[in-house]
Steps between C-alpha positions, in 0.01 A plus 500: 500500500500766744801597696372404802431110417864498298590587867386202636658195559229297316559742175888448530477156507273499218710744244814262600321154372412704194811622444679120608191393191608730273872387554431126449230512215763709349765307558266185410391643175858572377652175573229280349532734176870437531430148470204478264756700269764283528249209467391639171867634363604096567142359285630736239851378464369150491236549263778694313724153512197328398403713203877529395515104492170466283628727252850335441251204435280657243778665311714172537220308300544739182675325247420735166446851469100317415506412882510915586076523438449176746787679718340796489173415651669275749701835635180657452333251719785571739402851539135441641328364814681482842480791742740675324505700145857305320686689222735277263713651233678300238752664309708367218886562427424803268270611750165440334220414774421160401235578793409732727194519699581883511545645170902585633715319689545675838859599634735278710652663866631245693557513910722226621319177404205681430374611164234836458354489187377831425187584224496806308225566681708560795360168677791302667479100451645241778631327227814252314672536192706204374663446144467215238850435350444121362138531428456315148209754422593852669835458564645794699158615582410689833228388742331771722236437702285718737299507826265817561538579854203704535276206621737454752484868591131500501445219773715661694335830442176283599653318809578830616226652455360211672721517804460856551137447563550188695752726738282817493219253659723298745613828614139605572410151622779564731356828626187392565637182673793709727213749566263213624809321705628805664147611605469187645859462645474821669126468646697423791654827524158700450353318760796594759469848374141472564549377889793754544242796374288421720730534783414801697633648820219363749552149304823457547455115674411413142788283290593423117312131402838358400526341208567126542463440126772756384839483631579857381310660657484257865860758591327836442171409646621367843763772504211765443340308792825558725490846423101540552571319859746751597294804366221311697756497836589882382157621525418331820792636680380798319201556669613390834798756518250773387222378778789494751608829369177642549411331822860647641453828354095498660568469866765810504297717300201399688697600803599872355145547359309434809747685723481795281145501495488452895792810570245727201185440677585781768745717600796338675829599680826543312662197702201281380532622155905436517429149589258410213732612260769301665257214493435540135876559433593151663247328293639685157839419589385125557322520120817676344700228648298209387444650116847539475539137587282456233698682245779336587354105492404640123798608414637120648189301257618693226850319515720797607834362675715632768729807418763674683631150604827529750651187593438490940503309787169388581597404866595906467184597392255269734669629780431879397148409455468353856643843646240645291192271711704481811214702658231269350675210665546690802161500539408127488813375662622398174826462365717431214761254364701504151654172417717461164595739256561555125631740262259579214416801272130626619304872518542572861180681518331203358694282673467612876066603403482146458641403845347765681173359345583132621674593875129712514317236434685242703481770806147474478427157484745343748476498857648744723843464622587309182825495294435594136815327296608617201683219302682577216705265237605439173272368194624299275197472285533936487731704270619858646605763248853649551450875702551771294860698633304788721202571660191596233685266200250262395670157490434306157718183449471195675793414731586185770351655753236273526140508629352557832233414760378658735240368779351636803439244789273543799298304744089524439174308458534250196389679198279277207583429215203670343624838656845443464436442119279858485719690737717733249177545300394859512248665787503122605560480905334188538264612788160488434427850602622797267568699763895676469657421826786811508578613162498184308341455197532153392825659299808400679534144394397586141768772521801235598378241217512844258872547629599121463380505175706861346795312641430174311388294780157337703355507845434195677330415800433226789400414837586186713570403815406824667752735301382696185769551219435787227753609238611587161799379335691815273660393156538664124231801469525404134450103538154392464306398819334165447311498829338678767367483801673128571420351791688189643 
């Protein structure tokens, strides 16, 4: 068998039923010789009784030393037929063999109550030995008499052989038959292997038949389903980040290649040259920014969490960030609220991207001369991490601080449910055109969901009544974030 079938489970199985055959046939073919011996050892003790009993007869019926011819062929009677070959010695008081059916009377050892009679040809008897002291005739005569154990030996030498045979063809039989049984028991397994082979990356809608008729393998198939759906979900959003990446990427390049083409056709003024290149410099900048939002949502899939956590006020730090758009809302009449506060380890940098992402976007879609309300409070549901002692120490072991969330309310149109369910996916901005209004990408809520999630939390969104409310709540970088994108 080559090594690659013993590596297979089918071969495994197989070389373990042989080896569970070999164990039982073995095990099988000693004890039944155990017990055919001992069957045999107890005929020959009673036969022994038996043959013991008949010859106390025939020598009890001599009544003369003229009986010893008729007593003679009675013992010698004695000493044929049956299974076994019988010995019986009688031996007078001087020692003479009245008769012997060996020409010398064989040596006596005895073990407990049993008695080896041993030839002086080296054979040893089963045998008894028994004196005459009132015999008329033979008075203080011996009796010895002899069972050859060799018949014994030599159906047991047969049954053996026998067995061994028997067990060398079960043990094949059961080969075959575990061969046969685990082909068929695992046809169910080859045929998913089959399907899954034929899985490739443009059939990925494709699924695993599951078995219905094997409860083994029900688990792995539908779990091999789950992870074929996801792969399936994986590739999709594949394609459509890199088709929004390239249809991003298009328009300023587009821009730079036909304005460089335009300036090269002729000659032009330095002032006209400066303010290509500006042009062109705007629209790099605007790329630069939006790939390294892109480097950082893959650093976020990949699981990293929140470092350089500082325990801080966020009331603190959503008031620095509305200095930092005061002239934004300066612009549209706008202006800005902070309700609540809490205490909780976070990245600043992270923390206040996040809100400048959310106050940008609520700028943009609520009316002027609104009041943008930042509303902050605690989270039960959330666990902080205790701050490290200084500024840079990365905070590490969970401490009563608690959770925290964090929601920005503003007035505005009512937004779907559809949308509001899409809204932190990436280069999604809901509007049917692609056109960037500013310098948004599609990015910024993508970029707060990223941030909610490095500090163990979700975002959530909803719209009623008139008022929009968008937010993340802030917990354990290190706790596991079952949800995202919840809306109420």
């Amino acid at each position: 068998m080559s090594a690659r079938r013993l590596g297979s489970i089918s071969a495994r199985l197989v070389l373990m039923l042989a080896l569970v055959a070999v164990v039982v046939f073995s095990a099988a073919g000693l004890l039944l010789h155990q017990a055919l011996e001992q069957v045999l050892i107890a005929d020959e003790r009673a036969d022994l009784l038996g043959k013991t009993e008949v010859v106390k007869h025939f020598i009890g019926e001599a009544r003369s030393m003229d009986d010893l011819p008729m007593l003679r062929r009675h013992l010698a009677a004695t000493s044929v037929g049956g299974r076994f070959r019988w010995n019986v010695w009688l031996v007078g008081r001087d020692g003479a063999l009245l008769y012997g059916a060996e020409p010398m009377p064989p040596s006596v050892q005895r073990d407990g109550d049993k008695v080896w009679l041993r030839r002086k040809d080296g054979v040893a008897l089963r045998g008894a030995h028994f004196l005459l002291p009132d015999h008329a005739v033979f008075p203080d005569a011996q009796v010895l008499i002899g069972m050859d154990p060799r018949p014994r030996q030599q159906m047991l030498a047969t049954y053996d052989d026998a067995g061994l045979m028997v067990g060398i063809a079960g043990v094949l039989c059961t080969i075959a038959l575990a061969w046969l049984a685990t082909r068929r028991g695992l046809s169910a397994l080859s045929a998913l292997s089959r399907e899954a082979e034929a899985i490739q990356p443009g059939a990925l809608s494709r699924r695993l038949t599951l078995p219905e008729d094997s409860a083994e393998l029900m688990p792995l198939a539908q779990r091999f389903n789950d992870v074929l759906s996801r792969m399936e979900e994986a590739w999709h959003q594949l394609e459509g980040f890199n088709a929004n990446v390239a249809h991003e990427l298009r328009t300023p390049l587009a821009i730079m290649i036909s304005g460089a083409e335009v300036v090269l056709s002729r000659d032009r003024p330095e002032a006209e040259m400066r303010d290509v290149l500006e042009s062109h410099l705007e629209e790099l900048r605007g790329m630069a920014s939006m790939i390294n939002d892109m480097l950082f949502l893959a650093r976020a899939d990949q699981g990293d969490a929140a470092a350089d956590l500082l325990e801080r006020s966020l009331r603190d730090e959503a008031l620095g960030v509305g200095e930092f758009l005061e002239i934004l809302l300066e612009e549209r009449h706008q202006r800005m609220s902070v309700e609540g506060d809490h205490r909780l380890p976070v990245n600043r940098a992270l923390l206040r991207r996040a809100l400048v992402n959310l106050l940008t976007n609520a700028s943009r879609h609520a009316p002027e001369g609104a009041t943008l309300t930042v509303r902050i409070e605690a989270d039960p549901r959330g666990k902080g991490l205790r701050a490290g002692g200084s500024e840079g120490a990365t905070g590490g072991s969970e401490g009563a601080t608690g959770g925290a969330k964090v929601t920005v309310v503003n007035p505005g149109d009512p937004i779907p449910e559809e949308i509001r369910r899409r809204m932190f996916d990436r280069f999604w901005r809901g509007e049917s055109s692609r056109s960037k209004a500013g310098d948004r990408f599609g990015l910024g809520l993508a970029i707060v969901r990223a941030v909610a999630r490095m500090h163990g939390g979700a975002t959530f969104a909803e719209s009623r009544d008139g008022v929009t409310e968008i937010g993340f709540t802030l917990g354990s970088p290190n706790r596991a974030v079952v949800t995202d994108n919840t809306v109420r």
